[in-house]
C-alpha positions as a Markdown table, in Angstrom:
| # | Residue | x | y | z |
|---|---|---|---|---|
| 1 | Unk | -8.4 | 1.7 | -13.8 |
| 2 | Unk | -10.1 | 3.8 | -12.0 |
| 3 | Unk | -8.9 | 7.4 | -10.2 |
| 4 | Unk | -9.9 | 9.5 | -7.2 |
| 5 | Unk | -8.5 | 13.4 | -6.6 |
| 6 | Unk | -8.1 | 14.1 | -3.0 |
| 7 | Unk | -7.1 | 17.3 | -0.7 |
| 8 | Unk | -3.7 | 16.7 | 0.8 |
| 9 | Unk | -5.5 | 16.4 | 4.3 |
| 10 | Unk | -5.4 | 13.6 | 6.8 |
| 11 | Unk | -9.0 | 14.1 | 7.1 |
| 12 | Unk | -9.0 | 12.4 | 4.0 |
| 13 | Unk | -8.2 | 9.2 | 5.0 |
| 14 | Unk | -11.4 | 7.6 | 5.0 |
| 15 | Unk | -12.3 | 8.6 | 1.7 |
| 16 | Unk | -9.1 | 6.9 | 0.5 |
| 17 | Unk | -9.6 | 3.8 | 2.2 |
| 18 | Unk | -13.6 | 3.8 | 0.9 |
| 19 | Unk | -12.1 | 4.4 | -2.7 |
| 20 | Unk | -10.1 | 1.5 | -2.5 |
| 21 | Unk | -12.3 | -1.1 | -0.8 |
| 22 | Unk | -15.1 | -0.1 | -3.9 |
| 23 | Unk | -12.3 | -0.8 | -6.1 |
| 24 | Unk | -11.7 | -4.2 | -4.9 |
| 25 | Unk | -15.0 | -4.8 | -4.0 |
| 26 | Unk | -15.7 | -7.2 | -7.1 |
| 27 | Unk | -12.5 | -9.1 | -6.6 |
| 28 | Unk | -13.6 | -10.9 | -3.7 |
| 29 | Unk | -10.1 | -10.4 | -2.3 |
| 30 | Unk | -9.1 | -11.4 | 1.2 |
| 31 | Unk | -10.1 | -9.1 | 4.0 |
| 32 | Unk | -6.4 | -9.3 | 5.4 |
| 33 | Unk | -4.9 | -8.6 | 2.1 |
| 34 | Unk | -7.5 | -5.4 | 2.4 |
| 35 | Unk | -6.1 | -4.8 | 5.7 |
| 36 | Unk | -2.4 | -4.8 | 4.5 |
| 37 | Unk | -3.3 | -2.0 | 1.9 |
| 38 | Unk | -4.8 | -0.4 | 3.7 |
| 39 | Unk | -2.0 | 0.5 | 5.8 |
| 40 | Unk | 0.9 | 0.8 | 3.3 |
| 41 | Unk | -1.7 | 3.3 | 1.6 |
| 42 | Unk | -2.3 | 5.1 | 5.1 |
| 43 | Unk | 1.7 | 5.5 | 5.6 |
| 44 | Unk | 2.0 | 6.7 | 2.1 |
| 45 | Unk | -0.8 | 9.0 | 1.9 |
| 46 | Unk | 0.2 | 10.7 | 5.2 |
| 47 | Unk | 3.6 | 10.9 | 4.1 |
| 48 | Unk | 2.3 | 12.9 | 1.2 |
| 49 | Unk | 0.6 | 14.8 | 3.3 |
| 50 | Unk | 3.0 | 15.8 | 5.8 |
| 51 | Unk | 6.0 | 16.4 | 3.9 |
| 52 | Unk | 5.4 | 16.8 | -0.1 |
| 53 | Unk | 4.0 | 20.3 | 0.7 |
| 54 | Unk | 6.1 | 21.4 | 3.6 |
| 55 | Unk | 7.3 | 25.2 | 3.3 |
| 56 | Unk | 5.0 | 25.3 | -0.3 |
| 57 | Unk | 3.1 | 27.9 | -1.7 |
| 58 | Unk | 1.6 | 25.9 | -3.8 |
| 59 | Unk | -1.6 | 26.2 | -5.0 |
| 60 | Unk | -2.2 | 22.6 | -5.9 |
| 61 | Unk | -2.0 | 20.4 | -3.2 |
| 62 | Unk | -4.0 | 17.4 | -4.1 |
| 63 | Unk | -3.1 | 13.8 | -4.6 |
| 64 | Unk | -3.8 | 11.9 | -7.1 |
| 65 | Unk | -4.8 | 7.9 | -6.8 |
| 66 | Unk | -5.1 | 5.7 | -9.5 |
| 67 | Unk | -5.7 | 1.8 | -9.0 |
| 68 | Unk | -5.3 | -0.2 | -11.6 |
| 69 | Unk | -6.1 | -4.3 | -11.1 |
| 70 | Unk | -5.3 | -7.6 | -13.2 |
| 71 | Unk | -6.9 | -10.5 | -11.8 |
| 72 | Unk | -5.2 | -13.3 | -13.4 |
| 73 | Unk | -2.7 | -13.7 | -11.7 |
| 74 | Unk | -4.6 | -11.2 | -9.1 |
| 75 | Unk | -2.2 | -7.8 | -9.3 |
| 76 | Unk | -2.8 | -4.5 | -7.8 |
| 77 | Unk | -1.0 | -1.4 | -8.4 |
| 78 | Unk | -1.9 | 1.6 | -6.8 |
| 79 | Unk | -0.1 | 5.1 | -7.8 |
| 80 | Unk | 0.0 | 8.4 | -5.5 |
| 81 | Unk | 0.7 | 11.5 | -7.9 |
| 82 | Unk | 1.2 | 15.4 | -6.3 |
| 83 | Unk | 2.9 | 18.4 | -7.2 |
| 84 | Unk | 4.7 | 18.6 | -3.9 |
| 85 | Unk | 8.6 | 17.9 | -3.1 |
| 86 | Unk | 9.6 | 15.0 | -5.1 |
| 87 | Unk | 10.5 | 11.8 | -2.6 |
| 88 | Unk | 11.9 | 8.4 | -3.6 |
| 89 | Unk | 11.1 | 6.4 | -0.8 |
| 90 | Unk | 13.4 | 3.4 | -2.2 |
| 91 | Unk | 16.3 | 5.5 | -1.8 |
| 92 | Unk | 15.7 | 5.9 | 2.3 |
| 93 | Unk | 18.1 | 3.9 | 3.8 |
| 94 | Unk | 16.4 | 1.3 | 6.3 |
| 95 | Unk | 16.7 | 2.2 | 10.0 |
| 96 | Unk | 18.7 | 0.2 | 12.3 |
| 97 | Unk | 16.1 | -2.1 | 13.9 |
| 98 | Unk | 18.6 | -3.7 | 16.7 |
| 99 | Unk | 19.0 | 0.0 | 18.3 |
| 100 | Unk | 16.8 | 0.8 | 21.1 |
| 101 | Unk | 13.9 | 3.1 | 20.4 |
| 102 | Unk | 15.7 | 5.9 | 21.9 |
| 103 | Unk | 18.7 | 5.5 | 20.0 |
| 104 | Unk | 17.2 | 5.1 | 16.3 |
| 105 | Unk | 17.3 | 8.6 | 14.3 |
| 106 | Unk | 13.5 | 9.3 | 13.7 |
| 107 | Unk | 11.5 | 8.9 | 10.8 |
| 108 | Unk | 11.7 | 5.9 | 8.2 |
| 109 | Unk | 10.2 | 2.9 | 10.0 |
| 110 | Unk | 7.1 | 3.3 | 8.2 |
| 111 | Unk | 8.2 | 2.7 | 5.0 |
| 112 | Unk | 10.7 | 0.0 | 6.2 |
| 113 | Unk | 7.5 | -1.8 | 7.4 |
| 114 | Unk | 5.8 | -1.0 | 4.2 |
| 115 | Unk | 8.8 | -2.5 | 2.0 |
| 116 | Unk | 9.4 | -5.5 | 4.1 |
| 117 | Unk | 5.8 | -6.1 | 4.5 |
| 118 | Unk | 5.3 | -5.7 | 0.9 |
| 119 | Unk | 8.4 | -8.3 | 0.0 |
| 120 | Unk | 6.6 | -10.4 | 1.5 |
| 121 | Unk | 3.4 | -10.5 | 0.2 |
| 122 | Unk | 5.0 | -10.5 | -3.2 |
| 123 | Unk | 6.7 | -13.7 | -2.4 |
| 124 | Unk | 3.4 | -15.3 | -0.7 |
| 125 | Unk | 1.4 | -14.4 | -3.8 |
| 126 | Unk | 4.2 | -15.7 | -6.3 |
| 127 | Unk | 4.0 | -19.0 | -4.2 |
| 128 | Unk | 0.4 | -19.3 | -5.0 |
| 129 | Unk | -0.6 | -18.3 | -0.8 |
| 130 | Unk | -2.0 | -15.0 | 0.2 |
| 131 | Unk | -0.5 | -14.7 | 3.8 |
């Protein structure tokens, strides 16, 4: 397992993303199945940071990241903890994909992608492929 504390900041990004490469460094993992973290983390992260902290006063506004890895069967699990307003993202209901841009009520798509993307991978890796 291994942890990182970081400022709720988009400028943080990078740091996230260099945390979790140096995690998986040793796994020799496949650079599209880096790729594919890498943005579910990005969306999840700046979700954080945009809205967990939104009309706060708190004082504490840093997140959390463990990463915790099995390799056989190869498993990753990667946990965001804050203090700010609590948010079950499974509980979104998915947006309406067939609209038209214009039409679709914002916000959600991202972790639509993120859970359909994610289903999948699960699947792939059950299978014995990655992707």
């Amino acid at each position: 397992m291994k942890e990182i504390i970081l400022p709720a900041d988009s400028n943080e990004l990078n740091n996230l993303f260099d945390f979790i490469r140096n995690s998986l460094n040793s796994l020799k993992v496949f650079e599209s199945l880096i790729i594919h973290l890498e943005l579910a983390v990005e969306e999840i992260f700046i979700n954080i940071v945009n809205h967990a902290f939104k009309d706060s006063d708190l004082e504490d506004r840093n997140i959390h990241v463990i990463i915790e890895v099995e390799r056989d069967p190869l498993k990753i699990m990667i946990t965001f903890e804050d203090k700010g307003i609590p948010f079950n993202p499974l509980k979104v209901l998915d947006p309406d994909i067939l609209l038209d841009a214009d039409q679709r009520k914002i916000g959600g798509l991202g972790i639509f992608i993120i859970k359909k993307m994610w289903m999948k991978c699960i699947i792939n890796m059950r299978m014995g492929k990655i992707f």
